[in-house]
C-alpha positions as CSV (number, residue, x, y, z in Angstrom):
1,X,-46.8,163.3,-18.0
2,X,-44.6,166.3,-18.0
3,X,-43.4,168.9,-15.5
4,X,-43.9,172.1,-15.3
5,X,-43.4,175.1,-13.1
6,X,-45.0,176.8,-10.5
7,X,-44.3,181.3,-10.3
8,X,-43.1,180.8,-7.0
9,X,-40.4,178.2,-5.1
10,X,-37.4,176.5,-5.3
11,X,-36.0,174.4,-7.9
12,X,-36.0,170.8,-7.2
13,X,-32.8,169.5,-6.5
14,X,-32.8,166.7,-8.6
15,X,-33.1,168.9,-11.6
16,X,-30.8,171.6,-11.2
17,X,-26.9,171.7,-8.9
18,X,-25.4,174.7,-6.9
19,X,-25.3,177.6,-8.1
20,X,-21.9,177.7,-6.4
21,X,-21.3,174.6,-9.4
22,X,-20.8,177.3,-12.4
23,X,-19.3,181.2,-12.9
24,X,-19.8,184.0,-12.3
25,X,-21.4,183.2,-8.8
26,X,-23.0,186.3,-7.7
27,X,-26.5,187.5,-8.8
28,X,-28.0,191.2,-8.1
29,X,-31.6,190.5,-9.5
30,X,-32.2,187.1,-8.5
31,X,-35.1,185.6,-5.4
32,X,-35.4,182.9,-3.5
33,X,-32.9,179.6,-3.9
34,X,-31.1,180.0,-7.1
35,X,-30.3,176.4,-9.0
36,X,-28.5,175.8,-12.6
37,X,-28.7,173.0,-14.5
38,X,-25.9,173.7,-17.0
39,X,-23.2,176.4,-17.9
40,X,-25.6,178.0,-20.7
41,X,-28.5,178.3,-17.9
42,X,-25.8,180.2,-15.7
43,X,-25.0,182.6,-18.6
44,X,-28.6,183.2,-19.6
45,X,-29.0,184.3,-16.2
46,X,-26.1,186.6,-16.2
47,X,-27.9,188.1,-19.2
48,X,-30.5,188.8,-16.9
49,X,-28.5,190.9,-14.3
50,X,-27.6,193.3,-16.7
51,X,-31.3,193.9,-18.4
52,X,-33.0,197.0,-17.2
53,X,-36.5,195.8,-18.6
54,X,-36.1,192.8,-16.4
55,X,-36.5,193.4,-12.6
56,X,-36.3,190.1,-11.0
57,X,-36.0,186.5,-12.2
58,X,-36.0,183.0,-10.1
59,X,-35.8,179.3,-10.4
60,X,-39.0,177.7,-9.9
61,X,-40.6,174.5,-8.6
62,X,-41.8,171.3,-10.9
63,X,-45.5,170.7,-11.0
64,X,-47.2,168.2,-13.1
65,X,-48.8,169.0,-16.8
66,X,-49.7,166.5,-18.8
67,X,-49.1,169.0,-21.9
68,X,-45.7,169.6,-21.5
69,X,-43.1,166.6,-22.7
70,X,-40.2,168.1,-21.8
71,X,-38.0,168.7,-18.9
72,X,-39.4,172.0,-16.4
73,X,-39.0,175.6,-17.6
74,X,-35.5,177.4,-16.7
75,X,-36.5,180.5,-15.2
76,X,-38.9,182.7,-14.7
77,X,-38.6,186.5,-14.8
78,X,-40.5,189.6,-14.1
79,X,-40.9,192.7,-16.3
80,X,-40.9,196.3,-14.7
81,X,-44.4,196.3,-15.4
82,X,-44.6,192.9,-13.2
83,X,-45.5,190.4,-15.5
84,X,-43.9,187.1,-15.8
85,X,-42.8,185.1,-18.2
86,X,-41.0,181.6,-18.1
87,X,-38.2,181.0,-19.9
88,X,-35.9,178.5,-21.4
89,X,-32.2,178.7,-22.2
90,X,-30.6,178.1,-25.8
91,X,-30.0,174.2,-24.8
92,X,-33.5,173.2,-23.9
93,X,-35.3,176.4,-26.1
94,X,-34.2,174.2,-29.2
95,X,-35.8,170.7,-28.3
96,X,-39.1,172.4,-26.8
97,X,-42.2,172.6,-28.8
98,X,-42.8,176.1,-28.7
99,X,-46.6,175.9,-29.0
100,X,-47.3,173.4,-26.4
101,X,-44.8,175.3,-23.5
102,X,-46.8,178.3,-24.7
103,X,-49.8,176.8,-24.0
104,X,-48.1,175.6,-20.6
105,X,-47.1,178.8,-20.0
106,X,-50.6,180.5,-20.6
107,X,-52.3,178.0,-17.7
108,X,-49.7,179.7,-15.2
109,X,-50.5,183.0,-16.0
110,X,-47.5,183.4,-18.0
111,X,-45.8,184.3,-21.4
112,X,-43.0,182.0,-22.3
113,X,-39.5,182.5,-24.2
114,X,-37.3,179.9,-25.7
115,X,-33.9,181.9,-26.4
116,X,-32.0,181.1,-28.8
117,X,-28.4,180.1,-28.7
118,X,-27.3,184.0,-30.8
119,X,-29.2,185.5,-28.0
120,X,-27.1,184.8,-25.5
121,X,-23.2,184.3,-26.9
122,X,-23.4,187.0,-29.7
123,X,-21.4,190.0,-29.2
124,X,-19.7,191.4,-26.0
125,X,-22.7,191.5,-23.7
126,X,-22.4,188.4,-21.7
127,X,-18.9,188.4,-21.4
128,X,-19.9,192.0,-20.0
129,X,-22.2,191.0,-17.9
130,X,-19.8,188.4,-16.4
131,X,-17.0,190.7,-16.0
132,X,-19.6,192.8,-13.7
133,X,-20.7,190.3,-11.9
134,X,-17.3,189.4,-10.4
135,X,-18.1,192.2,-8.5
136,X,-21.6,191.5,-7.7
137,X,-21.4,191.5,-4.1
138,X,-19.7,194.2,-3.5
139,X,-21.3,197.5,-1.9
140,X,-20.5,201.0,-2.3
141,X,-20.9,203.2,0.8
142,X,-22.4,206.4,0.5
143,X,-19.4,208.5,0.2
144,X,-18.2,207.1,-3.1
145,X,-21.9,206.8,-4.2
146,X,-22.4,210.6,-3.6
147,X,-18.8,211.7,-5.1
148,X,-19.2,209.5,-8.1
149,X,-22.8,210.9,-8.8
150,X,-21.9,214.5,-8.1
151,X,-19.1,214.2,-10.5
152,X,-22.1,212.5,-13.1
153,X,-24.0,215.8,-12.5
154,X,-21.8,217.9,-13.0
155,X,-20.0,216.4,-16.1
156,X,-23.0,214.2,-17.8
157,X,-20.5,211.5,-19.2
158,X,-16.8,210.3,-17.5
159,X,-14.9,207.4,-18.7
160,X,-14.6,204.2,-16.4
161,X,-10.6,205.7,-16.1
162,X,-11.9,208.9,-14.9
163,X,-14.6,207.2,-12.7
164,X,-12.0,204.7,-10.7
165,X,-11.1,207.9,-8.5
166,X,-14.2,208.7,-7.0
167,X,-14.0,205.4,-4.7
168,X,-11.6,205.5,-1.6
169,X,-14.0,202.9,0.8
170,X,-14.0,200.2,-1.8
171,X,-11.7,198.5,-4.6
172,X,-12.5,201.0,-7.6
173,X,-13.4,198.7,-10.1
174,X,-15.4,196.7,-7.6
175,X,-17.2,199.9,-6.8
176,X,-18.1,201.2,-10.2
177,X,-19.1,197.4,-10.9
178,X,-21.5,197.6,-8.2
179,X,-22.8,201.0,-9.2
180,X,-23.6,199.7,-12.9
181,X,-25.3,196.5,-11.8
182,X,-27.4,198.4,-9.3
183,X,-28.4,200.6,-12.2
184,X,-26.8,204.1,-10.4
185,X,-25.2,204.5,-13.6
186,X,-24.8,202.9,-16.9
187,X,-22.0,201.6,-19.8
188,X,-22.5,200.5,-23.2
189,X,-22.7,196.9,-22.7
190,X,-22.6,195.7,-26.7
191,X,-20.3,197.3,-28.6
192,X,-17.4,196.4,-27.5
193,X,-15.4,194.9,-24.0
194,X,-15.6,197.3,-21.2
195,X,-12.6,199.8,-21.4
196,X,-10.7,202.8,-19.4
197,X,-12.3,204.4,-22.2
198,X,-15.7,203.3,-22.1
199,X,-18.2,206.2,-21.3
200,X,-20.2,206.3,-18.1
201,X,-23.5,207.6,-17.1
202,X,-25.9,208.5,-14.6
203,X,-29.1,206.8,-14.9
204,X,-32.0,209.4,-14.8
205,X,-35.0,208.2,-11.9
């Protein structure tokens, strides 16, 4: 019989270790008790920190199926339009039957995704993502928020260079990190490593 996951609760522990175990350690998106099981689940995640079309994700609890023959779903994440979907990273995606954790999926309301291993190392994004999240628990007070907005409004685009002096109540580059993972403002995150010259801007909502 296989295992499979409930939407909501905590990882088992037998399944998964710390998430204090693997890098980067903070998470901005994340609920409840976060567990990994492996390096590649820890970067998937990170992946998911920096997505704007994802608004939460969360380990989840082990229930029995008898349909599923692997090992329990990685994650599970929410859209902005609230709807789940589990998911598996690149090093279980590629020994899951697609169909039958579909099917899995389906009984718990759910969509799945098996990501593949391109997904998630291809490109600058998740060493991006990871250089943010360094800074993922820092917070900005308002008076840098404000002055680093204001400046957004009244120039449309600065670079990260340009940006670094708005902050005076926080490490600059911990600031702006902050900012970008909170979605205040954005950066390009894929075409290339984050940069003095990389542009900056406001997000509009």
């Amino acid at each position: 019989m296989g295992t499979l996951y409930r939407v909501n609760g905590i990882v088992a522990p037998q399944l998964a270790r710390a998430i204090t175990d693997f890098y980067p350690r903070a998470t901005v998106k994340a609920e409840g008790n976060i567990s990994f099981r492996s390096q590649v689940t820890r970067d998937l995640a990170c992946l998911f920190d920096v997505d704007p079309d994802i608004v939460s994700w969360t380990s989840a609890t082990p229930v029995d199926d008898e349909d599923l023959d692997e090992p329990p779903f990685d994650f599970i994440i929410r859209d902005r339009f609230g709807n789940p979907k589990v998911v598996d990273a690149p090093d279980r995606a590629r020994r899951r039957d697609a169909f039958v954790a579909t099917r899995a999926a389906e009984k718990m309301g759910c969509g799945y995704r098996g990501y593949l291993a391109n997904e998630v190392y291809s490109g600058f994004r998740l060493k991006n993502a990871r250089d943010l999240l360094r800074y993922g628990n820092y917070e900005v007070g308002l008076n840098d928020r404000v002055r680093l907005l204001a400046a957004l409004d009244e120039h449309t685009t600065l670079t990260v260079a340009e940006c670094l002096g708005a902050f005076q109540e926080v490490k600059p580059m911990a600031g702006l990190a902050s900012m970008i993972l909170r979605e205040f403002v954005q950066v390009e995150l894929d075409d290339e490593l984050i940069g003095p010259r990389t542009a900056v801007r406001r997000i509009a909502g």
